[in-house]
C-alpha positions, 0 to 999 in steps of 0.5 A: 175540739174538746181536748182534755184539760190533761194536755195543758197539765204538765204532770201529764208529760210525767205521767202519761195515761195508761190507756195510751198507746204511746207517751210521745204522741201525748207529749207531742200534743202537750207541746203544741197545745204550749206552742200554739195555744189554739187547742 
């Protein structure tokens, strides 16, 4: 339910977290976040 206020950020889709293990997981969850807006 706490999700970072990282993946409503758009520098995130730049600039991925190193300590992820895949950049487009993250995109995903930025894109829903900004489709859905429920996060």
């Amino acid at each position: 339910m706490s999700a970072p206020p990282l993946i409503t950020r758009p520098p995130v889709l730049k600039e991925p977290p190193p300590f992820l293990p895949t950049g487009n997981l993250w995109i995903s969850l930025s894109l829903v976040d900004r489709r859905d807006g429920s996060l």
